[in-house]
VOPAGU-2260 file (C-alpha; in pm, 1 decimal, decimal comma):
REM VOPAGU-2260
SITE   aa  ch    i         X         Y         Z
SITE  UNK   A    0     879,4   -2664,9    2097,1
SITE  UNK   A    1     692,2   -2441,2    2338,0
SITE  UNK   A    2     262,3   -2364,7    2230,2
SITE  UNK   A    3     173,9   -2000,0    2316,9
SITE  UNK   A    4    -157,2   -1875,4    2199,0
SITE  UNK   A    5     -35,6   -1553,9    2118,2
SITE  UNK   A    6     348,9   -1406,3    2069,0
SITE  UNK   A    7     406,6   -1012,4    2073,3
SITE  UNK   A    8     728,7    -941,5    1936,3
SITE  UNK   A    9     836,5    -558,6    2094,5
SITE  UNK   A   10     755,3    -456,1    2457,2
SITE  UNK   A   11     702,5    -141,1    2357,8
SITE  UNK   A   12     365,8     126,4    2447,5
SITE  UNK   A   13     185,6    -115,7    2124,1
SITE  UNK   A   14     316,4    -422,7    2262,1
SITE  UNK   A   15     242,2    -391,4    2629,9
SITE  UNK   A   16     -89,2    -228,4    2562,7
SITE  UNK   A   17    -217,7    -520,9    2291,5
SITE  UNK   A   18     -59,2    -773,7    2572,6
SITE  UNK   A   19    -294,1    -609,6    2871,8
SITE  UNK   A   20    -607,2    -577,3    2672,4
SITE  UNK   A   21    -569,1    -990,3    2568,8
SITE  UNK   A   22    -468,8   -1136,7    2875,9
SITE  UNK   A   23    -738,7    -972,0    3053,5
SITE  UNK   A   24    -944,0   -1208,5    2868,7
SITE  UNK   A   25    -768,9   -1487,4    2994,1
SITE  UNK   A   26    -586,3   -1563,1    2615,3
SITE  UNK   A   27    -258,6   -1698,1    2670,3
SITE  UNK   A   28      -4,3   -1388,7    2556,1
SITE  UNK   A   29     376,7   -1403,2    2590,6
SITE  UNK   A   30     550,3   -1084,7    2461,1
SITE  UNK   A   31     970,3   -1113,3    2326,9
SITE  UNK   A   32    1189,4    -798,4    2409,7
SITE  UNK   A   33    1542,8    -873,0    2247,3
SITE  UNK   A   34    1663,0    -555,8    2460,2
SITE  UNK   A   35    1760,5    -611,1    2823,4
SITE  UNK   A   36    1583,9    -288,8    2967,2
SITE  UNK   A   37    1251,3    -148,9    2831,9
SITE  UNK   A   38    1251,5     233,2    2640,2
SITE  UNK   A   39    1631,6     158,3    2428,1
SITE  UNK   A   40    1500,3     378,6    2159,4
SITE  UNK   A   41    1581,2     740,2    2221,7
SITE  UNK   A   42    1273,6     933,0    2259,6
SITE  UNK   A   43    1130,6    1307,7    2343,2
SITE  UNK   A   44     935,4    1144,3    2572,1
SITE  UNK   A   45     598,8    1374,2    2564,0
SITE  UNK   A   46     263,8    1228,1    2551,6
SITE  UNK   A   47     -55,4    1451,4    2590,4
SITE  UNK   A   48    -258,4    1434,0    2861,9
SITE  UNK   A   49    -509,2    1195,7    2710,0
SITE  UNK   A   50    -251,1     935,8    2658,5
SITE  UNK   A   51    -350,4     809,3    3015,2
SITE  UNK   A   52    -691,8     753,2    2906,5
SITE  UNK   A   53    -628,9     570,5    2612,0
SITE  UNK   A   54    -381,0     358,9    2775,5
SITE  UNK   A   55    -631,4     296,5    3116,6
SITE  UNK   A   56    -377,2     383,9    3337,3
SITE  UNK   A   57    -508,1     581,4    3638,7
SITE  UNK   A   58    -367,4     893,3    3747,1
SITE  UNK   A   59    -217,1     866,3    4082,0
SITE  UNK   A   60      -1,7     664,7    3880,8
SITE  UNK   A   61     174,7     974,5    3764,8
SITE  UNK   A   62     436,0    1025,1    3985,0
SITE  UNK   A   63     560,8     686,2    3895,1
SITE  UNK   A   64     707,2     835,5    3534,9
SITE  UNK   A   65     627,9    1209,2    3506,3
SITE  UNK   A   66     883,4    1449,7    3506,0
SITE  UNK   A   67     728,0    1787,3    3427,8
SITE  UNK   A   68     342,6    1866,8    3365,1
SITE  UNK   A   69     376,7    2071,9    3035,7
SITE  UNK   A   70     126,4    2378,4    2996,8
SITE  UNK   A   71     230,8    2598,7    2659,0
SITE  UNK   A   72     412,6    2514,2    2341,2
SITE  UNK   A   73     635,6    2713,5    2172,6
SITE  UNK   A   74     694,8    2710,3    1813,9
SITE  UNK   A   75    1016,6    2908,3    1658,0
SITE  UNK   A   76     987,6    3003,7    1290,4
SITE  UNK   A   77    1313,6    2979,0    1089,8
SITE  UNK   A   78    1360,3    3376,7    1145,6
SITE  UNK   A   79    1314,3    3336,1    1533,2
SITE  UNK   A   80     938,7    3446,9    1521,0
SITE  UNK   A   81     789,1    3243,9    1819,1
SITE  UNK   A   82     433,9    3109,2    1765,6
SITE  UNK   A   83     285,4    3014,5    2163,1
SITE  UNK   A   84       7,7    2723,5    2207,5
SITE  UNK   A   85    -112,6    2824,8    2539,9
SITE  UNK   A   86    -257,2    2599,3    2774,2
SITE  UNK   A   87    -513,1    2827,8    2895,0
SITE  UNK   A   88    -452,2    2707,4    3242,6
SITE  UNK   A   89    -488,2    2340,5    3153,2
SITE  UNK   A   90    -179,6    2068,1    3173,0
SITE  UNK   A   91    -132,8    2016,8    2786,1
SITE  UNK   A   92      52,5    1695,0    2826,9
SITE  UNK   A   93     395,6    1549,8    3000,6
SITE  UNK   A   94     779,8    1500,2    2962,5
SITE  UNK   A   95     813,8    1128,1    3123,2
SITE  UNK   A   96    1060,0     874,9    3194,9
SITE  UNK   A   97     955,1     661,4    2909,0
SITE  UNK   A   98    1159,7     333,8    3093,2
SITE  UNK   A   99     920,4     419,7    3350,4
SITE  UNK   A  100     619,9     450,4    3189,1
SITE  UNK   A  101     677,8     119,0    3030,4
SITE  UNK   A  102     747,7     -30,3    3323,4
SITE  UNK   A  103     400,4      68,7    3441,9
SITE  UNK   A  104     229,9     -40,3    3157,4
SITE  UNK   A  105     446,7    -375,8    3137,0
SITE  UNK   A  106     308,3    -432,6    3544,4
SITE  UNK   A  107     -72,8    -416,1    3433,7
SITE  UNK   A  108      10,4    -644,4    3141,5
SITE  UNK   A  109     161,9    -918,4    3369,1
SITE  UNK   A  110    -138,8    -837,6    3617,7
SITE  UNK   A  111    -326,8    -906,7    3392,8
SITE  UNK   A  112    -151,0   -1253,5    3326,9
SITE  UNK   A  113      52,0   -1158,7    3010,2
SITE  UNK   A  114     407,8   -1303,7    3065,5
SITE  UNK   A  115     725,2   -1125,0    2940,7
SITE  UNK   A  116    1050,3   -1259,4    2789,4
SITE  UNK   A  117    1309,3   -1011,8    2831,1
SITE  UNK   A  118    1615,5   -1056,5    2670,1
SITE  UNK   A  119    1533,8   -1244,4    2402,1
SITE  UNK   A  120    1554,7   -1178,2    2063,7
SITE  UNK   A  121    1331,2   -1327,5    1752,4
SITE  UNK   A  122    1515,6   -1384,9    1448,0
SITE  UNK   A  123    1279,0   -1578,5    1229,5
SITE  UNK   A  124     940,3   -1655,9    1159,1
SITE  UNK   A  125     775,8   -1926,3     938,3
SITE  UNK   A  126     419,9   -1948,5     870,7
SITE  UNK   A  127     322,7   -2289,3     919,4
SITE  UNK   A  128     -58,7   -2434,2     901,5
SITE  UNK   A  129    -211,7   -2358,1    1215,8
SITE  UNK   A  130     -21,4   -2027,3    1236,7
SITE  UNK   A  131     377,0   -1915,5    1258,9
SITE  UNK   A  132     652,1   -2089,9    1425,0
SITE  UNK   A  133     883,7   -1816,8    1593,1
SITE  UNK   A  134    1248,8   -1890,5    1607,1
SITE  UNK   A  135    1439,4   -1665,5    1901,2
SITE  UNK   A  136    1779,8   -1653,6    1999,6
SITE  UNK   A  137    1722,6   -1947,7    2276,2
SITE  UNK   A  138    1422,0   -2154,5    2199,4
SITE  UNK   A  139    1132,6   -2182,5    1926,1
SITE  UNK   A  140     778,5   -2171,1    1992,5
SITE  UNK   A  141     431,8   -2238,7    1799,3
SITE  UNK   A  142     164,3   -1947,0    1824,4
SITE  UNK   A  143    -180,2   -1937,5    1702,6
SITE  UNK   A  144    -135,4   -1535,5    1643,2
SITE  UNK   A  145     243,6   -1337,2    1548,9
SITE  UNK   A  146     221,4   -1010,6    1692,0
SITE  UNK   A  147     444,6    -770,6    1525,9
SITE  UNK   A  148     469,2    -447,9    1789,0
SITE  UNK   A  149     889,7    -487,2    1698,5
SITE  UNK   A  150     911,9    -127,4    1595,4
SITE  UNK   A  151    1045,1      75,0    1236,2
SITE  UNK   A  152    1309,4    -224,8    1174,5
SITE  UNK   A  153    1030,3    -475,6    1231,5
SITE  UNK   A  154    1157,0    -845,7    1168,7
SITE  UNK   A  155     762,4    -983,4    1147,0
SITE  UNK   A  156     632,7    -690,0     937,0
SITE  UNK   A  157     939,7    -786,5     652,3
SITE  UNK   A  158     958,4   -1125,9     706,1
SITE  UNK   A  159     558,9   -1234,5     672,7
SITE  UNK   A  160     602,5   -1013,8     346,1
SITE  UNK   A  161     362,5    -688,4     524,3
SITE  UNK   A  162     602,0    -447,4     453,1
SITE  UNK   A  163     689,2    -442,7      99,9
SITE  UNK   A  164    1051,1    -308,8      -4,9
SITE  UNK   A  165    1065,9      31,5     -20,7
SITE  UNK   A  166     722,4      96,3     158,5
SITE  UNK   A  167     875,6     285,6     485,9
SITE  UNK   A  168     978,3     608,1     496,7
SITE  UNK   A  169    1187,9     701,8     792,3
SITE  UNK   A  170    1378,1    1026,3     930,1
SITE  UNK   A  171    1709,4     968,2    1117,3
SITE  UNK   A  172    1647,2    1101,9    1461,6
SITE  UNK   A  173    1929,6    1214,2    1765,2
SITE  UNK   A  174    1874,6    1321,9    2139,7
SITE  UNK   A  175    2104,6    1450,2    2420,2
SITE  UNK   A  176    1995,9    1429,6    2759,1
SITE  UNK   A  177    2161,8    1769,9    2895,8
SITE  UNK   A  178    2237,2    1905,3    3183,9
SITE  UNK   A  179    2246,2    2287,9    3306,4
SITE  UNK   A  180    2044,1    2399,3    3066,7
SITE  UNK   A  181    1903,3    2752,8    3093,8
SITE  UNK   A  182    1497,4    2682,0    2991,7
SITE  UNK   A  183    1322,1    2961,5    2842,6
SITE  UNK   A  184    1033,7    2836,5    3000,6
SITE  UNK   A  185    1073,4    2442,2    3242,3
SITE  UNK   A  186     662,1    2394,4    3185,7
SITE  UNK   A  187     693,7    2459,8    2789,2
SITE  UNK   A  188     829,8    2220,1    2492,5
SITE  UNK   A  189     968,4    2423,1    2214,0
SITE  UNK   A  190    1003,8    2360,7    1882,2
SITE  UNK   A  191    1261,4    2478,4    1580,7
SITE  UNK   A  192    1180,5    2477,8    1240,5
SITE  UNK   A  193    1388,8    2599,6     897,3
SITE  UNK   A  194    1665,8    2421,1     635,1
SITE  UNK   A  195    1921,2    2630,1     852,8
SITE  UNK   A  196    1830,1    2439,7    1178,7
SITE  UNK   A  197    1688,6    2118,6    1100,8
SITE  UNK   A  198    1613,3    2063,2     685,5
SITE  UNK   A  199    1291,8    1886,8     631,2
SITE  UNK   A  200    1287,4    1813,3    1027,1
SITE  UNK   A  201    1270,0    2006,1    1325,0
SITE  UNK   A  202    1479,7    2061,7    1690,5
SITE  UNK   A  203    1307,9    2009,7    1984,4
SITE  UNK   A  204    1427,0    2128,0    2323,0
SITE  UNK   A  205    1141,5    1917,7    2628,3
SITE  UNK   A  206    1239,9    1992,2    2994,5
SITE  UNK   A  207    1294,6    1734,7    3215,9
SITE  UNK   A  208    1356,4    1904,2    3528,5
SITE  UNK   A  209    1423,7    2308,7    3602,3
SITE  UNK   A  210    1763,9    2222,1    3402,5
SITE  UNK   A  211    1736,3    1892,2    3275,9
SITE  UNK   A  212    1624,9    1901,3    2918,7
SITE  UNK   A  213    1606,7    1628,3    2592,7
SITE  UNK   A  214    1761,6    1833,4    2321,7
SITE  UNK   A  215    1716,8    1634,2    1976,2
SITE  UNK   A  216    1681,8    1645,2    1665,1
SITE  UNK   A  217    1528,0    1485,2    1328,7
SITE  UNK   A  218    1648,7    1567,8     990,8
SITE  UNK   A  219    1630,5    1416,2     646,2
SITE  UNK   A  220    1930,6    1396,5     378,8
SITE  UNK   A  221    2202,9    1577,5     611,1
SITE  UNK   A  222    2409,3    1465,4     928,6
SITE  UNK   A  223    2163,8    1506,6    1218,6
SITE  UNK   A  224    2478,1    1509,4    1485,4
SITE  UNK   A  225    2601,2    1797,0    1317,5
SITE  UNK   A  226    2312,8    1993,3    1275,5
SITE  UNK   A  227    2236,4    1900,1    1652,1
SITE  UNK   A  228    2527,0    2025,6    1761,7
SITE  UNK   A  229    2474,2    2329,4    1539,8
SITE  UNK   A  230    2160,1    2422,1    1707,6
SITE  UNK   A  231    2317,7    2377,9    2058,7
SITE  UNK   A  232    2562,6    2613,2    1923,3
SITE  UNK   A  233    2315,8    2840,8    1781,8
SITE  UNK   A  234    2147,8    2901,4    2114,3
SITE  UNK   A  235    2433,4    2996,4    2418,4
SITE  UNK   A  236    2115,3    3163,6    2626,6
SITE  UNK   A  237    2052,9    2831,6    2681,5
SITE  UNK   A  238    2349,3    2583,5    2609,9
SITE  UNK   A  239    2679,5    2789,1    2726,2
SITE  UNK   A  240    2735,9    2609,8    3093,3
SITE  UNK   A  241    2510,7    2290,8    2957,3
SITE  UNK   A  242    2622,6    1934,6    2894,9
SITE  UNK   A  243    2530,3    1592,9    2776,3
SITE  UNK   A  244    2499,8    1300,3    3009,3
SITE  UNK   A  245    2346,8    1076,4    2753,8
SITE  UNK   A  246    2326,2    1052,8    2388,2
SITE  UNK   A  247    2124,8     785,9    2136,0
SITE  UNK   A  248    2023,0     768,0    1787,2
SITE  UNK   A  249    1790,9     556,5    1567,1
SITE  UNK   A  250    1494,4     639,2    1306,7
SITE  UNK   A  251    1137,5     707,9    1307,2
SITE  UNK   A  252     870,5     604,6    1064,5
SITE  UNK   A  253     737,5     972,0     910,8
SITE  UNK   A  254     571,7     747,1     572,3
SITE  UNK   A  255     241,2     662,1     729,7
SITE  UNK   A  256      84,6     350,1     788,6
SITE  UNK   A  257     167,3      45,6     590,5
SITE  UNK   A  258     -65,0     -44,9     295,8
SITE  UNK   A  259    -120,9    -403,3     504,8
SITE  UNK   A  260    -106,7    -455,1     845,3
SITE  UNK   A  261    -326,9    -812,6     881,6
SITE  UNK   A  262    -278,3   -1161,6     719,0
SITE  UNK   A  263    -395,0   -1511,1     818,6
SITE  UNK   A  264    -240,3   -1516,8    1196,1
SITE  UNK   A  265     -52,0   -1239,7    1199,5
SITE  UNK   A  266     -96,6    -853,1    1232,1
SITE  UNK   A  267     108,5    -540,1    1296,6
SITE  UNK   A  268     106,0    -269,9    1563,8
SITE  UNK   A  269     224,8      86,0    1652,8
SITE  UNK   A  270     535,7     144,7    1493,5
SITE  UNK   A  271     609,7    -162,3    1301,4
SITE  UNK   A  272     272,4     -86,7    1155,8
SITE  UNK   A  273     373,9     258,8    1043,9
SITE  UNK   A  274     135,0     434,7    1317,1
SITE  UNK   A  275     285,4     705,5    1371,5
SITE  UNK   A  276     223,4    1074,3    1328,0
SITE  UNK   A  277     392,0    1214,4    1009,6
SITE  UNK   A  278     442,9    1559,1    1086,8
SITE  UNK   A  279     535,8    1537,8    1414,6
SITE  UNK   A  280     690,1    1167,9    1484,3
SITE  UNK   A  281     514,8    1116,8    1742,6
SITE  UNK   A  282     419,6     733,1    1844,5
SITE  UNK   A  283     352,2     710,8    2210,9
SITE  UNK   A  284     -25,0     770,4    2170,6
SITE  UNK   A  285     -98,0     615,7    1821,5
SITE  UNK   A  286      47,9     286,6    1906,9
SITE  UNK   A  287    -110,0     235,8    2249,1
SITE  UNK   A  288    -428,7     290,5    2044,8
SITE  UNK   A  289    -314,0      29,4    1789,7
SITE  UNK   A  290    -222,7    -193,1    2040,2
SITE  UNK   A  291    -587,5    -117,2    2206,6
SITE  UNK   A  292    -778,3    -205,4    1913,2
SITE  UNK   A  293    -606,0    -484,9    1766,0
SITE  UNK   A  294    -668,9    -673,1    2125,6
SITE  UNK   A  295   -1017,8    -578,9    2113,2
SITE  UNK   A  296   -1021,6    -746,8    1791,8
SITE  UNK   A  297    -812,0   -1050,6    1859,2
SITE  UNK   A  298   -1028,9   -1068,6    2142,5
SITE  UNK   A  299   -1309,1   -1183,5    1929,8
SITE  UNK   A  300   -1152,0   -1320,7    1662,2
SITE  UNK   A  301   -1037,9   -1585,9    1922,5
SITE  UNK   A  302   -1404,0   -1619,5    2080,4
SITE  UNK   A  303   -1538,8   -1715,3    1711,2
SITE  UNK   A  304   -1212,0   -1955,7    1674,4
SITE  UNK   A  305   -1148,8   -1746,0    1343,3
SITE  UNK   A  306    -768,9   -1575,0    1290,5
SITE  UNK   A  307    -813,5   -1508,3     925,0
SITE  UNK   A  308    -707,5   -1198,9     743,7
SITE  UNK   A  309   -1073,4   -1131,6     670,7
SITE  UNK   A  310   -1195,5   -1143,6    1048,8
SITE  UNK   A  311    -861,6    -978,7    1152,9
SITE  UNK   A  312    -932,7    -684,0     913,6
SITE  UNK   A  313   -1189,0    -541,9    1150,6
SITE  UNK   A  314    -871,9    -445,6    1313,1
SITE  UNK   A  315    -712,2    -227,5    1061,9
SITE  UNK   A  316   -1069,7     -85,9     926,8
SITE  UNK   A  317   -1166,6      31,9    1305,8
SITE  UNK   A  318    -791,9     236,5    1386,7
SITE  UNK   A  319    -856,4     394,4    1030,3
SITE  UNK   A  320   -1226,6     567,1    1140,3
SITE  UNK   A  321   -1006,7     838,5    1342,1
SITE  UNK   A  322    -661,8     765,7    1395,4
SITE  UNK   A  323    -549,2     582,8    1057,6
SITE  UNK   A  324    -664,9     878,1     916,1
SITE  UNK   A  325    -509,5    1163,0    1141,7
SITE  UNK   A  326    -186,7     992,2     980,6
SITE  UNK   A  327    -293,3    1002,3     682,2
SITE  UNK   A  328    -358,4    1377,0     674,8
SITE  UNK   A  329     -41,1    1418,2     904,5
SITE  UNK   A  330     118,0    1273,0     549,0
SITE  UNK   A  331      -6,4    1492,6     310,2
SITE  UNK   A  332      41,5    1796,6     508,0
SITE  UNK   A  333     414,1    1649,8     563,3
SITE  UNK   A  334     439,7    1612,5     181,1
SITE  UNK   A  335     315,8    1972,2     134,0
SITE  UNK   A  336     529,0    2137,0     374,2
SITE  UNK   A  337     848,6    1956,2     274,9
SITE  UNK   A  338     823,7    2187,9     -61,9
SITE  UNK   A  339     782,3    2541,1     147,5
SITE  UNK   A  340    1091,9    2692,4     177,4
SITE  UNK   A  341    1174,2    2940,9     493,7
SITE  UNK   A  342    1021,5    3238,6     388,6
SITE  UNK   A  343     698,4    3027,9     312,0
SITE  UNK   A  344     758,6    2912,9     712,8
SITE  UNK   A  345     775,9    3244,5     811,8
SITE  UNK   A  346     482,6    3355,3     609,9
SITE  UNK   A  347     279,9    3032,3     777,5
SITE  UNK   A  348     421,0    3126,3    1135,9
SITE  UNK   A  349     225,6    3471,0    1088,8
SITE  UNK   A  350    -138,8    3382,5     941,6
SITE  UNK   A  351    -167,3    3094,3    1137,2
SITE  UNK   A  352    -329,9    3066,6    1470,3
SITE  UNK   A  353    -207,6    2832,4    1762,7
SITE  UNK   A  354    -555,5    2569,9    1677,4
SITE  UNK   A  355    -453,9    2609,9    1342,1
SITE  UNK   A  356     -66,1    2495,0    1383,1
SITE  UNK   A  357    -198,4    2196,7    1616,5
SITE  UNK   A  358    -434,8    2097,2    1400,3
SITE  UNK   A  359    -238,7    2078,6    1096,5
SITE  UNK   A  360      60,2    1884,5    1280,6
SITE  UNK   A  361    -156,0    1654,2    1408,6
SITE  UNK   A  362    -316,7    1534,3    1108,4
SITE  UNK   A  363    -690,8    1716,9    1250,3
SITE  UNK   A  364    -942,2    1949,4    1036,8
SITE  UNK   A  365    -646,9    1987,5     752,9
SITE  UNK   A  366    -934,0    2131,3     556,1
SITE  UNK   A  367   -1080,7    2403,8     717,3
SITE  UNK   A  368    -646,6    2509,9     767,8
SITE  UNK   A  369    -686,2    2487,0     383,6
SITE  UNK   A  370    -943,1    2688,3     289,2
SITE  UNK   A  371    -854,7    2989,0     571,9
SITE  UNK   A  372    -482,5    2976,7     334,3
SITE  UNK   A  373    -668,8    2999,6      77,1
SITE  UNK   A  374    -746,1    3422,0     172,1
SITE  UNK   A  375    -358,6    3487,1     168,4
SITE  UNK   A  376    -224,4    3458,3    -196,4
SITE  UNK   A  377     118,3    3312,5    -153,6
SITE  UNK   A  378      64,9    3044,4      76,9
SITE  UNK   A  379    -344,9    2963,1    -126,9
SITE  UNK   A  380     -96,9    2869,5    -457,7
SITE  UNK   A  381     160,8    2710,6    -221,1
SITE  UNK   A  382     -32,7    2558,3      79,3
SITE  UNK   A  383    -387,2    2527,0      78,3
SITE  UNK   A  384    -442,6    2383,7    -292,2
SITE  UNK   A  385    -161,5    2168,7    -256,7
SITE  UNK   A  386    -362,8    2056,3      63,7
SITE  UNK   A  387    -721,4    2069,6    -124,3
SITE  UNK   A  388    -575,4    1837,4    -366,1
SITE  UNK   A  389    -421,5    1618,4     -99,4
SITE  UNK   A  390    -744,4    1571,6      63,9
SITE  UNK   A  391    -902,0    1437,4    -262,2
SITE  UNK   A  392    -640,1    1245,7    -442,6
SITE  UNK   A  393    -581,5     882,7    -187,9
């Protein structure tokens, strides 16, 4: 049996980024992939523009994995109205090749001395008393530290007993990759909300290339391939001479972060953790910044020879000063604007300027959104108490 101080379970933008930050410090990190190519989960593949920051990854890296530089986003009521969040001249974010991406952040990890296994697949853990003994599909190995980065189907986060039965909440998710696609606009991601399009979800249309697009979809309690297809359907301007080349399903986490996320030599990041942005689904950015913090953390937790839940718990308490809580305000707005139906949208779509519509995706300033609702009488009974009371109520 194999001793490795550290074992990251998911070489995903968590995994590789926790991986980096450790092995930088010279702590011996190995990190388990049980897929034989990096990026298998379908993905829109945006990040914002700050996601390079927060990941240290320098920008002449760029054309490495960008596709397009994105500079306006467009958001499509469920009667067509289209809100626009301008760029103002500035690059807003990117479509990448996520494979890519990861495969620039997985280089700076092994730089940095991390080493990868990849395939191989962990199928059971067992706490034991200096730590967990990890079981994979060719070997076992003794670790100090069980790092669970293994995304929404986590094996660490059930089997240490962090994710408690019932805890996750997760939206079925679909993507084409399509071909010949007419853009509206090849620098602008565009968005589609209403229960005739995408109930309780949204469509999403990100170009790729001049007529290369992801076309996807997330949608709760009815078949998201039909609906997909619906929408593709729905729009011949842009899908009459298009096609798909490729075509991949799984869920994302839309419940928040998970009540625990640290024990006694173990702790979860990104999306096994639940850190992910409610509203929106994005992950890309929250995880690297779990996976950021939690090595800062293990960092020191390994300099005072202390892996307990209680030094470990610096981890959790840190992420939840800004981003822990952008998800869970991303939540409650979710919550909230699950119950609107379209004609509530539409109303929203109107009153609602382009900060206001980031900010209330993203989980930012959900109060001062509130209180401007509260001058419109409709949406102040519907929306902004419903968001007051949100804000109060944990």
């Amino acid at each position: 049996m194999k001793n490795v101080d550290v074992i990251v379970v998911g070489a995903g933008p968590a995994g590789l980024m926790f991986a980096r930050v450790v092995a930088e410090k010279g702590i011996d990190v190995t990190v388990f992939e049980k897929e034989r190519m990096l990026a298998m989960k379908p993905c829109g593949e945006g990040i914002s523009s700050r996601v390079l920051e927060t990941a240290n990854i320098p920008s002449y890296t760029l054309s490495y994995f960008v596709h397009r530089k994105i500079t306006k986003a467009l958001i499509y009521a469920p009667n067509g109205m289209a809100r626009e969040i301008p760029g103002e001249g500035k690059t807003l974010g990117y479509i990448i090749d996520k494979k890519a991406f990861l495969q620039v952040m997985a280089n700076y990890a092994v730089d940095a001395g991390a080493k990868r296994k990849i395939p191989e697949s962990v199928k059971y853990v067992k706490k034991n008393e200096s730590g967990y003994v990890v079981y994979t599909d060719k070997e076992s190995y003794k670790t100090k530290l069980l790092v669970g980065a293994d995304g929404y189907l986590s094996v660490v986060a059930k089997q240490t007993g962090l994710e408690k039965k019932g805890e996750r909440k997760i939206i079925p998710c679909l993507q084409y990759v399509m071909v010949n696609v007419k853009l509206h606009y090849a620098d602008a991601t565009e968005f589609y909300l209403g229960s005739e399009v995408a109930p309780l979800g949204y469509a999403w249309v990100f170009p790729k290339s001049e007529n290369i697009a992801n076309v996807g979809i997330g949608v709760q309690g009815k078949p998201a391939k039909a609906y997909l297809d619906k929408f593709i359907k729905d729009h011949p301007e842009m899908f009459s001479k298009s096609y798909a080349i490729e075509f991949r399903g799984a869920a994302v986490t839309i419940g928040g972060q998970l009540k625990k996320i640290v024990d006694d030599n173990v702790i979860l990041i990104g999306e096994a953790a639940g850190q992910v942005i409610p509203l929106t689904g994005g992950g890309i950015h929250t995880s690297i910044a779990g996976g950021k913090i939690a090595g800062d953390v293990v960092i020191k937790s390994f300099d005072a020879e202390d892996l307990s839940v209680d030094f470990l718990s610096a981890y959790p308490n840190k992420y939840g000063e800004y981003w822990g809580k952008r998800i869970r305000d991303s939540f409650k707005a979710l919550k909230v604007i699950e119950g609107l139906s379209d004609d509530d949208l539409n109303m929203l779509a109107e009153v609602l300027e382009p900060q206001d519509i980031l900010d209330l995706a993203n989980g930012n300033n959900i109060k001062r959104v509130a209180l401007k609702l509260l001058k419109y009488p409709v949406l102040s009974l519907k929306v902004a108490k419903a968001l007051l009371l949100s804000l109060i109520h944990i």
